[in-house]
N, C-alpha and C positions, 0 to 999 in steps of 0.2 A: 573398597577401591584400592587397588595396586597403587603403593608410591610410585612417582614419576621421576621423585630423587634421585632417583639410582639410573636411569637411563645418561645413555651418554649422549649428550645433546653437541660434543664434537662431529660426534660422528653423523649424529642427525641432520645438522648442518649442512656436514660433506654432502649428505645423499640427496637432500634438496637443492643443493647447490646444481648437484650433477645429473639429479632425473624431474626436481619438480615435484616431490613427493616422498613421504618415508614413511616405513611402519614403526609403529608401535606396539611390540609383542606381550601380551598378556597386563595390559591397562587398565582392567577392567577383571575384576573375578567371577566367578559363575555365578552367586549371588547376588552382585548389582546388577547384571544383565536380567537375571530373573525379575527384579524389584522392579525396574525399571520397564521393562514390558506387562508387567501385570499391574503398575500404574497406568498403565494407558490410556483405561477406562476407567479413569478417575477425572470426571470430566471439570472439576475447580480448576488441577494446574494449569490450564490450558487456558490462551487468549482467544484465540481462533481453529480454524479446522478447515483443512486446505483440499478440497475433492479434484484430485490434479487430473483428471478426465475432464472436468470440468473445464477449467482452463487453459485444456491442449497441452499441459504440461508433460502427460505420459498416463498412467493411470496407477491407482494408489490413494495412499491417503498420508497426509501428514500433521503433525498438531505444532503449533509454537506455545512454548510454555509462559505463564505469565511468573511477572514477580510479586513477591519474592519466588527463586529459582528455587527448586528443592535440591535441599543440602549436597547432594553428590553432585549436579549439573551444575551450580556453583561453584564447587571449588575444582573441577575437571577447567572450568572457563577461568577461573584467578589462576590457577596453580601453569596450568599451558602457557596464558598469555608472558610470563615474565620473558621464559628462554627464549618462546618465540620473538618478541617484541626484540633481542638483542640481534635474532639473526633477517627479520625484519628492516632493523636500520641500515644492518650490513648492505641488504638488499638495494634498499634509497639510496646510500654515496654509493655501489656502484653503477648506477643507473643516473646518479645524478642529480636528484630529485630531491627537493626542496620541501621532507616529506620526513619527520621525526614521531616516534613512536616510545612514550613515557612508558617505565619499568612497573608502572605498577597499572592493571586493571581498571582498576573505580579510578583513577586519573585520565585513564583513557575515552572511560564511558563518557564522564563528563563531556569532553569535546566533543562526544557525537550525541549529547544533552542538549550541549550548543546551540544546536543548529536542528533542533527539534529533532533526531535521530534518538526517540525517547521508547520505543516497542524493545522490546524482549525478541531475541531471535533463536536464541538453542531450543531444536527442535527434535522430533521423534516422529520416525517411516515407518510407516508400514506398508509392504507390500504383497499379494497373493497372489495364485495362479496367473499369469498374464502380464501380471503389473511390471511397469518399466517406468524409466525417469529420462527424461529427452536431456540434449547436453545445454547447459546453463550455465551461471554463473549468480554467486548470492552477496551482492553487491548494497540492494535496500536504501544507496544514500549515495552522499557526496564524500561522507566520510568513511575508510572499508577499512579493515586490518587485510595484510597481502595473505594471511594465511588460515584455515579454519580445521578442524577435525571430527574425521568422522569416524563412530565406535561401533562396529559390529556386536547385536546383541544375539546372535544366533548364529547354529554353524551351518554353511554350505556343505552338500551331502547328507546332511544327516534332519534338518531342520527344512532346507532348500535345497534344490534346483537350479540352476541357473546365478540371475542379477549380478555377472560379477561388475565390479566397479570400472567404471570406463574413464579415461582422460583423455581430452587431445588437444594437441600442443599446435598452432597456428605457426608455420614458419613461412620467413618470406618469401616470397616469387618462387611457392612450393606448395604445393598439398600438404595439410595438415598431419600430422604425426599422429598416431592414436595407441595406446597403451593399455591391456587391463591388468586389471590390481587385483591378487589373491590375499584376501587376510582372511581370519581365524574369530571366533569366536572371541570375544574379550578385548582383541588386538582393535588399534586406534590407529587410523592412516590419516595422516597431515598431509594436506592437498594446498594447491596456491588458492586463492580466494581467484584473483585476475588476471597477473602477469608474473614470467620470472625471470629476471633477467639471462641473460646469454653473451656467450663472449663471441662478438666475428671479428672480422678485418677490421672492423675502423672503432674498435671498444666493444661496450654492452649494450647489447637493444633488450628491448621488449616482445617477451614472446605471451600471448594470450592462450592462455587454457581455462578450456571447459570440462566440467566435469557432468557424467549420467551414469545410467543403470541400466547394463542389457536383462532383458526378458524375463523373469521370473518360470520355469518351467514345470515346479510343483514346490508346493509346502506352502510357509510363511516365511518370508523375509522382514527382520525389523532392525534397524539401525537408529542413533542416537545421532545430532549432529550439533557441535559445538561452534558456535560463529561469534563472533568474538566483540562485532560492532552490532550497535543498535539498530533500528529501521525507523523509518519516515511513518 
């Protein structure tokens, strides 16, 4: 696993501030990507196993991992939540909201312990030929961190096809804004969990984004996905 140390989380900041989303280049080395997809079919880590055709979600498959997290998924979720959590709060006062997010991890989790938010949610995609992911939001509770990330374990062009990552941004007395997202093997893209603030005329509102996956057109697609809050 690439240190995260060294990224500039100024800059990161800026860019979420201003699109709603940032990469993270080379987070991940060729090695964890590998380990990490040829755990796949290691069917202990896992609590459940999600057949997203199933439940109209898109088609695909996904797993949520049980705890304890294996050591890399772990600490990709401590190590993330700190910087996020600071740019996080920023988010709350200026949005106004009566909504603090503590600097360390397992203080956090606790809170969504709380209130029975006790499942494991970092989870592992796979998708093939065909497979898509319709636009959603991974929410699981009452209580959500605004931000989560998701880690590309393979390369488009050479791996895959298609699926690139989709956002779209809800703006007022407007049709929705919609973006895709090109990242790279290894690279990690920090997406909002719900909402990101926005500056109009009268202060900062709330803009709602979702996030999917267009079409897979050949190969295999697998992604990692790091969510930060618990589930019901």
């Amino acid at each position: 696993m690439n240190t995260l140390t060294t990224q500039n989380w100024s800059d990161i900041a800026s860019t979420l501030n201003n699109k709603g989303y940032a990469i993270l280049p080379n987070a991940l080395d060729a090695s964890d990507c590998e380990t990490l997809i040829h755990q796949y079919d290691t069917p202990q880590l896992y609590r459940s196993v999600i057949n997203m055709q199933r439940y109209r979600f898109g088609k695909g498959e996904y797993k949520y991992f049980n705890y304890p997290l294996p050591l890399i998924v772990n600490a990709l979720r401590t190590n993330l939540y700190t910087p996020l959590a600071h740019i996080a709060n920023q988010w709350m006062s200026l949005l106004k909201l009566n909504t603090y997010f503590p600097a360390k991890h397992d203080t956090f989790i606790e809170s969504c312990h709380a209130v029975q938010q006790v499942r494991p949610t970092p989870l592992i995609l796979k998708y093939g030929v065909g497979g898509f992911n319709t636009l959603h939001q991974d929410l699981y509770g009452d209580v959500f961190f605004p931000f989560q990330v998701i880690f590309m374990l393979t390369q488009k062009g050479s791996d895959y096809e298609g699926g690139e990552l989709v956002l779209t941004e809800q703006i007022p007395r407007a049709q929705s804004k919609a973006e895709v997202i090109h990242a790279n093997k290894g690279d990690a893209v920090i997406v909002t969990t719900n909402f990101r603030p926005i500056q109009g005329s009268k202060g900062y509102y709330r803009a709602k984004v979702k996030h999917g996956v267009s079409e897979v057109k050949s190969g295999t697609r697998y992604t990692l996905g790091i969510v930060f809050h618990d589930a019901t």
